[in-house]
DSSP file (Angstrom, degrees, kcal/mol; ACC not computed):
  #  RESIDUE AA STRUCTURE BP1 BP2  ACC     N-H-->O    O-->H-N    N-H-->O    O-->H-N    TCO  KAPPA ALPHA  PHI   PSI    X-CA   Y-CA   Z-CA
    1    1 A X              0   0    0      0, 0.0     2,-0.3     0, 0.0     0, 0.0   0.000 360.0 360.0 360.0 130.8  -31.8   28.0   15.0
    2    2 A X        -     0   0    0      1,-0.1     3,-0.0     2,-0.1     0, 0.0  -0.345 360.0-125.0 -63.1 121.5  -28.6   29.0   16.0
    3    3 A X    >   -     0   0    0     -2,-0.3     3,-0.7     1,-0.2     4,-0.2  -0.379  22.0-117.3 -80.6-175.7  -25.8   27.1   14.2
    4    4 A X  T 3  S+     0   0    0      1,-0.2     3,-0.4     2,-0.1    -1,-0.2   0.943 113.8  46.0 -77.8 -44.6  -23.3   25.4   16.4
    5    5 A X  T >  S+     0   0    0      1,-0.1     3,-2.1     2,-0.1    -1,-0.2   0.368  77.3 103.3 -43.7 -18.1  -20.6   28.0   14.6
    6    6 A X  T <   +     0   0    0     -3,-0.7    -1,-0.1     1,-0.2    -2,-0.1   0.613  69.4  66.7 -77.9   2.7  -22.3   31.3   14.7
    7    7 A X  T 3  S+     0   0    0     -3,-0.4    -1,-0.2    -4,-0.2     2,-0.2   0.844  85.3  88.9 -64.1 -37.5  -20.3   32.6   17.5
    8    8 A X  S <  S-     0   0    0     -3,-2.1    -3,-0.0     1,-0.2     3,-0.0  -0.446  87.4-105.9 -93.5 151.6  -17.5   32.6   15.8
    9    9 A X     >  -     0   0    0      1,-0.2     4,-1.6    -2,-0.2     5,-0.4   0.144  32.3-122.2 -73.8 165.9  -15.9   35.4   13.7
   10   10 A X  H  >>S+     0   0    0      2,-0.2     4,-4.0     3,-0.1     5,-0.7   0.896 115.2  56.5 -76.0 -31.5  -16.1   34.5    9.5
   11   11 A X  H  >5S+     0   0    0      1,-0.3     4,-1.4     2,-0.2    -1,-0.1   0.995 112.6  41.0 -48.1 -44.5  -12.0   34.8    9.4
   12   12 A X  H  >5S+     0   0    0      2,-0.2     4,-1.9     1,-0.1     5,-0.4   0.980 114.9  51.8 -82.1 -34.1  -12.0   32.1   12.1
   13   13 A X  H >X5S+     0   0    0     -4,-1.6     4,-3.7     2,-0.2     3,-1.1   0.997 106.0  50.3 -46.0 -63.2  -14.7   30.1   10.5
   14   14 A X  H 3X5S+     0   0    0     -4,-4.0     4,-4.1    -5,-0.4     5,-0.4   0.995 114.4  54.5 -64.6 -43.6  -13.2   29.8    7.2
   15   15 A X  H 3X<S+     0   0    0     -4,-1.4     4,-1.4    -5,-0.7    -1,-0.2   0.797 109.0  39.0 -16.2 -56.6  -10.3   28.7    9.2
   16   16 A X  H <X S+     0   0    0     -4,-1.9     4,-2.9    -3,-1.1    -1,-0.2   0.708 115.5  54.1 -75.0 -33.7  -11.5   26.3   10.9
   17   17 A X  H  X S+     0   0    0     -4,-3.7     4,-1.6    -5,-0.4    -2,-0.2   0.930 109.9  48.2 -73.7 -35.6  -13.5   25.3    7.7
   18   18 A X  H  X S+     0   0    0     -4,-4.1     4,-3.1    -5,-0.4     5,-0.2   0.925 119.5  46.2 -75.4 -35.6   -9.8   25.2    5.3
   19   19 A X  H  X S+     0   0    0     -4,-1.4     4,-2.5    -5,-0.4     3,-0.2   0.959 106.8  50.7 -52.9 -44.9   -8.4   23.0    8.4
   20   20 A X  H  < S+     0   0    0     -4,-2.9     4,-0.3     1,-0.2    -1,-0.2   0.805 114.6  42.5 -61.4 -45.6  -11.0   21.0    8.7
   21   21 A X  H >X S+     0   0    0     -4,-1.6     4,-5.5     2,-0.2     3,-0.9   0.960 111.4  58.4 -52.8 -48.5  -10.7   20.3    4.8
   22   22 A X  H >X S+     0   0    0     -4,-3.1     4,-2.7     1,-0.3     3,-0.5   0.955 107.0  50.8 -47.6 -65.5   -6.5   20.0    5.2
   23   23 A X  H 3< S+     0   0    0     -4,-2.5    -1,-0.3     1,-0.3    -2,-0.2   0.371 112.4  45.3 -66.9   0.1   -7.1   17.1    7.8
   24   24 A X  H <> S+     0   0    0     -3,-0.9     4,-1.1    -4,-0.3    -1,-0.3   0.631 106.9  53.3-109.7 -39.0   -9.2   15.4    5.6
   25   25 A X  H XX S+     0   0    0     -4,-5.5     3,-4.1    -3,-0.5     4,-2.0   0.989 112.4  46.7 -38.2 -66.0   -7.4   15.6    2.5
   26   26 A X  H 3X S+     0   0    0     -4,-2.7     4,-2.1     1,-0.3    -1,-0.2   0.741 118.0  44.7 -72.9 -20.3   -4.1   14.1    4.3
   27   27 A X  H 3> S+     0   0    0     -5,-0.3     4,-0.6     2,-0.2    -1,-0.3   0.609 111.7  48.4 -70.7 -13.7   -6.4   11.4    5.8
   28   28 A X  H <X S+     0   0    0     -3,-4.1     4,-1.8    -4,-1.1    -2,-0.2   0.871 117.6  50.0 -97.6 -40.5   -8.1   10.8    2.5
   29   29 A X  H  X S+     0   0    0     -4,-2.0     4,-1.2     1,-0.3    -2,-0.2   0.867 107.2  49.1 -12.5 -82.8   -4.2   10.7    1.2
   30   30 A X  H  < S+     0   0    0     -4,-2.1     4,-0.5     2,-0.2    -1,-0.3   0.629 106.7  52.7 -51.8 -40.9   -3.0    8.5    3.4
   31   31 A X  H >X S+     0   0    0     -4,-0.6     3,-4.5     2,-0.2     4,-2.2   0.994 107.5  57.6 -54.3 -71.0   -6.0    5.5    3.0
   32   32 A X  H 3X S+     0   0    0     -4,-1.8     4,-2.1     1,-0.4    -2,-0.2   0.766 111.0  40.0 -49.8 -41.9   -5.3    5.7   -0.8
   33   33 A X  H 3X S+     0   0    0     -4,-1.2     4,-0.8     1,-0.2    -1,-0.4   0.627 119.3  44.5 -92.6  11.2   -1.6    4.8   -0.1
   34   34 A X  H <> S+     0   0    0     -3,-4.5     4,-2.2    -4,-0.5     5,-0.2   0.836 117.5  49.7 -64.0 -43.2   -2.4    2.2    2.6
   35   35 A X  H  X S+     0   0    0     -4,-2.2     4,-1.2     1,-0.3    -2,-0.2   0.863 105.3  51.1 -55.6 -59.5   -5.0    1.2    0.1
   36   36 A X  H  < S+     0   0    0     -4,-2.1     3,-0.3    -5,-0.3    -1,-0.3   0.824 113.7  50.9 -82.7 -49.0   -2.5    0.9   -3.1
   37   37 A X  H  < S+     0   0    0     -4,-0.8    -2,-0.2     1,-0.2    -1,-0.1   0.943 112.5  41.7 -59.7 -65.7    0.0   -1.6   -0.7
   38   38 A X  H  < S+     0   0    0     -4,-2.2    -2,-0.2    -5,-0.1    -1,-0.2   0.540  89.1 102.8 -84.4  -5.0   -2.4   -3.8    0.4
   39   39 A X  S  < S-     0   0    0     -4,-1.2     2,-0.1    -3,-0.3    -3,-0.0  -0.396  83.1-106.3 -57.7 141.4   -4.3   -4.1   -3.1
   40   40 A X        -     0   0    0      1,-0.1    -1,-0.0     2,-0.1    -2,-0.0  -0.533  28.1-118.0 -60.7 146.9   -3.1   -7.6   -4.6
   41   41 A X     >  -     0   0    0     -2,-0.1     4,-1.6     1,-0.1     3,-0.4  -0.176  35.2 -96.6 -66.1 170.6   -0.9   -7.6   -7.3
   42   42 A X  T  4 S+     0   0    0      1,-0.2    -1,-0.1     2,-0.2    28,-0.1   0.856 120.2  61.4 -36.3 -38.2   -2.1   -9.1  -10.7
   43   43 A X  T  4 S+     0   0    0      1,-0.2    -1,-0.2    26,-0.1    27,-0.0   0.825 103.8  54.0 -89.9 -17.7   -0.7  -12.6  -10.5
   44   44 A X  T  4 S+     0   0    0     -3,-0.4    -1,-0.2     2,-0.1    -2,-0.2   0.958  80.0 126.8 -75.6 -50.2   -3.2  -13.2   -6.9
   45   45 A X  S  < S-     0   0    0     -4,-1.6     2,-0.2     1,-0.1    -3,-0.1   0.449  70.6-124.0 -18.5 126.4   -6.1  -12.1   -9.0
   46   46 A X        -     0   0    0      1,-0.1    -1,-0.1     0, 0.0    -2,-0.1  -0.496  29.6-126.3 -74.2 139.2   -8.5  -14.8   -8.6
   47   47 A X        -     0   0    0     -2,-0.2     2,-0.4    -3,-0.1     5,-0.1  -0.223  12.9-122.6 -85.2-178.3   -9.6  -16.3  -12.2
   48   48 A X        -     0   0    0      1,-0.2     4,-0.3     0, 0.0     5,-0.2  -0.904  33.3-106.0-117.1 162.6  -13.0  -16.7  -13.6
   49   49 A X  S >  S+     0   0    0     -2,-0.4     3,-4.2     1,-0.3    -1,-0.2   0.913 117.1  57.8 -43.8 -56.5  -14.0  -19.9  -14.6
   50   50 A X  G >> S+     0   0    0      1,-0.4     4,-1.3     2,-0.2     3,-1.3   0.952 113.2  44.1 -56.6 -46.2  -13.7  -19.3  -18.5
   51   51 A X  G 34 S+     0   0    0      1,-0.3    -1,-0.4     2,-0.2    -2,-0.2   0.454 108.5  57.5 -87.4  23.7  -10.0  -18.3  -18.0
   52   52 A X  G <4 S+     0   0    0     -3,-4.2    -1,-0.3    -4,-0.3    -2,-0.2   0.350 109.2  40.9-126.1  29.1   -9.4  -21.1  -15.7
   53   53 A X  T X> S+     0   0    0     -3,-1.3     4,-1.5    -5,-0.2     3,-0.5   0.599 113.4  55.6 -87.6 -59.4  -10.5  -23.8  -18.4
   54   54 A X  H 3X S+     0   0    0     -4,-1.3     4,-1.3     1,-0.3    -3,-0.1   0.798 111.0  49.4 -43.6 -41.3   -8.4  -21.5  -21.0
   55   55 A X  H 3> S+     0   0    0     -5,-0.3     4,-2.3    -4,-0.2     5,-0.3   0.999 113.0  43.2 -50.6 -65.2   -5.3  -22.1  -18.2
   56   56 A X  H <4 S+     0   0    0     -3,-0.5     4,-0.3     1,-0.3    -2,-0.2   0.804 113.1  50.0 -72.2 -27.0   -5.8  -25.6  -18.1
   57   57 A X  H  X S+     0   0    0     -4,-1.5     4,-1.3     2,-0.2     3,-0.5   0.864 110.2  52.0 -18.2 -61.2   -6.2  -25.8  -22.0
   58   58 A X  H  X S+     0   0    0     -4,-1.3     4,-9.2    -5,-0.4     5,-0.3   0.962 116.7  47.2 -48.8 -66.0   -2.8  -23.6  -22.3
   59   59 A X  H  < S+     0   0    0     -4,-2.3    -1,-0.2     1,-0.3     5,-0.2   0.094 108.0  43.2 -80.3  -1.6   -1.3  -26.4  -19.9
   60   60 A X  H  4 S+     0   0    0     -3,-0.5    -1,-0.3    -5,-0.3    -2,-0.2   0.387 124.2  48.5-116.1 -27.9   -2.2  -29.8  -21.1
   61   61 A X  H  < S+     0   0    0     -4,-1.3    -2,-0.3    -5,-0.2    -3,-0.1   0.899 133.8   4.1 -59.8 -61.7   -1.2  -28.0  -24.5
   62   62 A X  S  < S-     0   0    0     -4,-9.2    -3,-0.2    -5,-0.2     3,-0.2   0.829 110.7-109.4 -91.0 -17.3    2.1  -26.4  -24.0
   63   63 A X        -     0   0    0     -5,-0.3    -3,-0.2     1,-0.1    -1,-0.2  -0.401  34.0 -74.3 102.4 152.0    2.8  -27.5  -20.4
   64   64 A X  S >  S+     0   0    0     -5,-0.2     3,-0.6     1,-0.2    60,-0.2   0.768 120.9  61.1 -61.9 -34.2    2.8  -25.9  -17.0
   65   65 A X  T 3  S+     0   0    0      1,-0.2    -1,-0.2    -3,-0.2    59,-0.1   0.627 101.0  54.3 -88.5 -27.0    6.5  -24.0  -17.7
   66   66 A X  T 3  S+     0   0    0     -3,-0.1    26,-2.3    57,-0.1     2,-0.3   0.054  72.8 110.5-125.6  52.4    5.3  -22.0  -20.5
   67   67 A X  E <   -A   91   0A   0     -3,-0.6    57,-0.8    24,-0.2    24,-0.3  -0.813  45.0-176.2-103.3 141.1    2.4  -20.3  -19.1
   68   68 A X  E     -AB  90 123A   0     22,-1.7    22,-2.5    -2,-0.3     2,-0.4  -0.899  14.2-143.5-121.6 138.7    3.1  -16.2  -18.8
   69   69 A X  E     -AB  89 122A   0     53,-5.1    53,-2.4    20,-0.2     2,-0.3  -0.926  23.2-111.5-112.8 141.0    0.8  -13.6  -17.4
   70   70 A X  E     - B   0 121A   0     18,-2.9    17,-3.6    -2,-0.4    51,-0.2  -0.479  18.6-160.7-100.6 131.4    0.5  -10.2  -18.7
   71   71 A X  S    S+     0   0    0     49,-1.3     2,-0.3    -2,-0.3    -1,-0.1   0.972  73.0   0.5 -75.5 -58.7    1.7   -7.6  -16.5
   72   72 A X  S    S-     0   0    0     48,-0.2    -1,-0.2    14,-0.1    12,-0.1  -0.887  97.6 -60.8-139.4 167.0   -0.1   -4.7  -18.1
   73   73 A X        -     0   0    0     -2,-0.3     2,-0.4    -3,-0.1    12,-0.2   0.081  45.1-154.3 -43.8 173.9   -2.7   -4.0  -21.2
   74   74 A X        -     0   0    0     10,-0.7     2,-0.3    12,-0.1    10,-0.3  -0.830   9.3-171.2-154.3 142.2   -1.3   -5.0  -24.6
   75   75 A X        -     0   0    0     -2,-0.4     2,-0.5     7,-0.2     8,-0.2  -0.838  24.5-131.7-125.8 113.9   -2.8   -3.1  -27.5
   76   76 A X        +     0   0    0     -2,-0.3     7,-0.1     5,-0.2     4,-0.1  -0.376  28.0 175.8 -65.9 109.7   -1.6   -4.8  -30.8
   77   77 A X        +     0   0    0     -2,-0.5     2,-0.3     5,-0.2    -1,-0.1   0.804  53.9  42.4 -84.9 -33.3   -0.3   -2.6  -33.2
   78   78 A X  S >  S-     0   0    0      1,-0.2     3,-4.0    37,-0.2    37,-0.2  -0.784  95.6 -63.1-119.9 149.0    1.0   -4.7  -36.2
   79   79 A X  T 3  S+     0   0    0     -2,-0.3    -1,-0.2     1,-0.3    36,-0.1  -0.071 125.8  12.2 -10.3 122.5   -0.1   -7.7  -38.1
   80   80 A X  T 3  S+     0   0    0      1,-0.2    35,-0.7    -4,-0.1     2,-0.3   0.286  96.0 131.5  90.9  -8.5   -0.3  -10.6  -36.3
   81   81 A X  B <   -c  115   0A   0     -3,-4.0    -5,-0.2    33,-0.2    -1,-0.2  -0.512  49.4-137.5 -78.7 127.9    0.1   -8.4  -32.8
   82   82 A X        -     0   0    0     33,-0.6     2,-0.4    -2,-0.3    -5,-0.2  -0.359   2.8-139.3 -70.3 177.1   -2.8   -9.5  -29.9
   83   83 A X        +     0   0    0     -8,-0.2     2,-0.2    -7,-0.1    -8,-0.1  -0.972  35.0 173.0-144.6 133.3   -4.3   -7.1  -28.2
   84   84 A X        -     0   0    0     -2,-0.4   -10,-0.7   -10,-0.3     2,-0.1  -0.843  29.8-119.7-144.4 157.6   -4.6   -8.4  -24.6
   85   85 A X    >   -     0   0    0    -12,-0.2     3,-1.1    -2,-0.2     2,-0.3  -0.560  43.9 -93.0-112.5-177.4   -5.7   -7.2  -20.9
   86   86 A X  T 3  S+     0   0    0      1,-0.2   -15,-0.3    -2,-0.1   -14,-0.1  -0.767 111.9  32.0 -99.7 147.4   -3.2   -7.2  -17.7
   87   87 A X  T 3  S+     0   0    0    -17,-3.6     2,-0.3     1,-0.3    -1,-0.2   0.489  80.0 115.6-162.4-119.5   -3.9  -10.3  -16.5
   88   88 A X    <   -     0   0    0     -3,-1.1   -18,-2.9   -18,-0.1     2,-0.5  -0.631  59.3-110.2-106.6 166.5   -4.8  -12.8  -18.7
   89   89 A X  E     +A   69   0A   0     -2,-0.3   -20,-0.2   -20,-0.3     2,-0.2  -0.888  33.2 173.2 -76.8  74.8   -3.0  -16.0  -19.3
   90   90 A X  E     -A   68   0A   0    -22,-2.5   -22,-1.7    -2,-0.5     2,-0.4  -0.561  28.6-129.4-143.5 164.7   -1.0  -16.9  -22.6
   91   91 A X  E     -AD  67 108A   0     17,-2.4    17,-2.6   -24,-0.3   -24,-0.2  -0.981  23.4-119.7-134.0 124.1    1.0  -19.6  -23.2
   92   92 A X  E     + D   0 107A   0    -26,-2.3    15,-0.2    -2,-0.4     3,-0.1  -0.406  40.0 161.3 -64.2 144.1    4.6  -19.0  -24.8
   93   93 A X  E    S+     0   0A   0     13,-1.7     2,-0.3     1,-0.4    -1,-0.2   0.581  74.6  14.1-137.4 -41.0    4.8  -20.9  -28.2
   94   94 A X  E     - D   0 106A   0     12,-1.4    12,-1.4     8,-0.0    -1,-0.4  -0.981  59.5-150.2-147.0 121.4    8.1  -18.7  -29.8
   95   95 A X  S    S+     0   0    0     -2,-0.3     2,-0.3    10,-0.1     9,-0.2   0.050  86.2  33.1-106.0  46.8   10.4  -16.5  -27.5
   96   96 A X  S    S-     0   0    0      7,-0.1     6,-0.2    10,-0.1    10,-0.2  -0.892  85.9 -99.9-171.8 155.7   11.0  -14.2  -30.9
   97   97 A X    >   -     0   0    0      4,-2.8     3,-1.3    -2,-0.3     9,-0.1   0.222  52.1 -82.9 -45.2 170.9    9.2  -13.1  -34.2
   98   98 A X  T 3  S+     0   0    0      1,-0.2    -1,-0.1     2,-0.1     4,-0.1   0.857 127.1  51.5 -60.1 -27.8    9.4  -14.3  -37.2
   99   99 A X  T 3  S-     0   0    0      2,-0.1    -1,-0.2     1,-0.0     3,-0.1   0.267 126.5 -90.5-106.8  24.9   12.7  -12.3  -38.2
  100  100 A X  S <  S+     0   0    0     -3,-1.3     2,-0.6     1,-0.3    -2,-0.1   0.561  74.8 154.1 106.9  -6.7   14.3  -13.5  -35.1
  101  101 A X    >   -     0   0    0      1,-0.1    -4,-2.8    -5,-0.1     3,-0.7  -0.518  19.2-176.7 -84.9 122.7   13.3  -10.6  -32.5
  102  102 A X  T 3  S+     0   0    0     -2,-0.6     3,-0.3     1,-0.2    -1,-0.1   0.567  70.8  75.7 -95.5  13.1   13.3  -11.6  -29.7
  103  103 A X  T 3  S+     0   0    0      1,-0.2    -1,-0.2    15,-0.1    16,-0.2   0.034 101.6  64.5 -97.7  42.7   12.1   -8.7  -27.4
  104  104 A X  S <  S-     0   0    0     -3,-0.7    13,-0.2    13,-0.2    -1,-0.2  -0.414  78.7-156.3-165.9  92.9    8.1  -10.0  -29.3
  105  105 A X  E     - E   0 116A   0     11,-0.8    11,-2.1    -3,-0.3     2,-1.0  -0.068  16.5-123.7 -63.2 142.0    7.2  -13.1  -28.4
  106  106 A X  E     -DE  94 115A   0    -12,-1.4   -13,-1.7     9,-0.2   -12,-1.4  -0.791  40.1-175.4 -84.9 110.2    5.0  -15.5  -30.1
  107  107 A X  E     -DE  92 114A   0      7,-4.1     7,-1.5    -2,-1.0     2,-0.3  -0.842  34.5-137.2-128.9 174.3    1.8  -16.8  -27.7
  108  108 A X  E     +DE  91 113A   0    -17,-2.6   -17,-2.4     5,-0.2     5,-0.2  -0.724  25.7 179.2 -97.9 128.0   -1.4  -19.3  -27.4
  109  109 A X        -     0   0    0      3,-0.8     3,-0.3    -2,-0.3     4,-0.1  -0.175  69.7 -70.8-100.4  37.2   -4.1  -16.9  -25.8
  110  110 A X  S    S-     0   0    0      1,-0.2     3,-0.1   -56,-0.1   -20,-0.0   0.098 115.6 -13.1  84.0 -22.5   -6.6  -19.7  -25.9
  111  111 A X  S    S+     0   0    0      1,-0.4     2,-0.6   -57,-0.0    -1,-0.2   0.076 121.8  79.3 175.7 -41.8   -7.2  -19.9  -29.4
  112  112 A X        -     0   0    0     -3,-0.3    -3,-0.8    -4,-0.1     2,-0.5  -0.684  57.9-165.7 -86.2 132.7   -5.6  -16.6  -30.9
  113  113 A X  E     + E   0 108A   0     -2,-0.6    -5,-0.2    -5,-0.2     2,-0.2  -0.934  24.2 114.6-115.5 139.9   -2.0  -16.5  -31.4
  114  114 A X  E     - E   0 107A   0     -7,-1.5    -7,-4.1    -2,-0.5     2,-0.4  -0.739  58.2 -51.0-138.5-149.7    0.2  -13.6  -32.0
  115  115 A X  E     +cE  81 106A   0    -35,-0.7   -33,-0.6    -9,-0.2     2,-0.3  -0.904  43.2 179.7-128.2 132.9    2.7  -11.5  -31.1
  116  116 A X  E     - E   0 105A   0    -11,-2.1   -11,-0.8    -2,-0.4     2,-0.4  -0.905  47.1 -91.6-126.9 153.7    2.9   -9.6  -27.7
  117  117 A X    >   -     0   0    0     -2,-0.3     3,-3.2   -13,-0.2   -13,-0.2  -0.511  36.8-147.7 -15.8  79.5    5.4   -7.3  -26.2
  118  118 A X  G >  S+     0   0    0     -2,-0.4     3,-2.2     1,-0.3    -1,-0.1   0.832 105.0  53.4 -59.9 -26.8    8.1  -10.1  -24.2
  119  119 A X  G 3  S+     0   0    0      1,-0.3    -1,-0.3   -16,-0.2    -2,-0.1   0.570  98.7  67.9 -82.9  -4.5    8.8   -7.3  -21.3
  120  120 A X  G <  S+     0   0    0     -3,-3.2   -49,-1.3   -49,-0.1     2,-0.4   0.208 100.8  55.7 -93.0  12.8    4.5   -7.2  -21.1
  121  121 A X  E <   -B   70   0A   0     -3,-2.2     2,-0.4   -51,-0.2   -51,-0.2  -0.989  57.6-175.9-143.2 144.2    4.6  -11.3  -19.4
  122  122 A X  E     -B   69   0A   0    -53,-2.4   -53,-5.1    -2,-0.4    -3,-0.0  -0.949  48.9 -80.5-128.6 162.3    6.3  -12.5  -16.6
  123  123 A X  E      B   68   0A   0     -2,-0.4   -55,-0.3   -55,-0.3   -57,-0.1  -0.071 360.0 360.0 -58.4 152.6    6.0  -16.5  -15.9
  124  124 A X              0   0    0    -57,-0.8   -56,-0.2   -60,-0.2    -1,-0.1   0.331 360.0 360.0-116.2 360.0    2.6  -17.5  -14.1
């Protein structure tokens, strides 16, 4: 069987073949940043039930005002630090450490408390 191409010279083939590729690259491009706006941020993420008792927990503890949601992954480094996913829900209890710094907040994650990064939660 004759392929549908075989007329044509290989210089123009591979030609045709590297456009063919080009125009799919910039189309495959272009979805990924349509893609990357219209993804939801974090804070639409829909919850699963087990963090949305752990919310309402947070919120009949601390109150509605001092629920924060964690912007991006937390990995705890120090004593007492959580290690936490982007996110999840935590409820402010301290807005500094024990020696008074205030840029590492003390939170309720549902039952473990530490100390998270403050510029890692923005208000929920």
């Amino acid at each position: 069987p004759q392929l549908p191409h075989g007329h044509m010279s290989l210089p123009s083939f591979w030609k045709m073949v590297e456009d063919t590729l080009q125009q799919s690259g910039a189309q495959l491009r272009a979805f990924c940043q349509a893609f990357e706006t219209v993804t939801p941020s974090p804070g639409t993420q829909p919850l699963t039930p087990a963090e949305e008792r752990k919310v309402l927990s947070l919120v009949s503890k601390h109150g509605p005002d001092k629920l924060y949601q964690v912007t991006s992954n937390i990995s705890g480094s120090r004593d007492l630090d959580l290690t936490l996913l982007r996110g999840q829900i935590v409820a402010l209890l301290q807005s500094a450490d024990t020696k008074g710094n205030t840029s590492r907040w003390l939170v309720d994650a549902g039952g473990p408390r530490g100390f998270v990064p403050a510029a890692k939660l923005r208000p929920y």
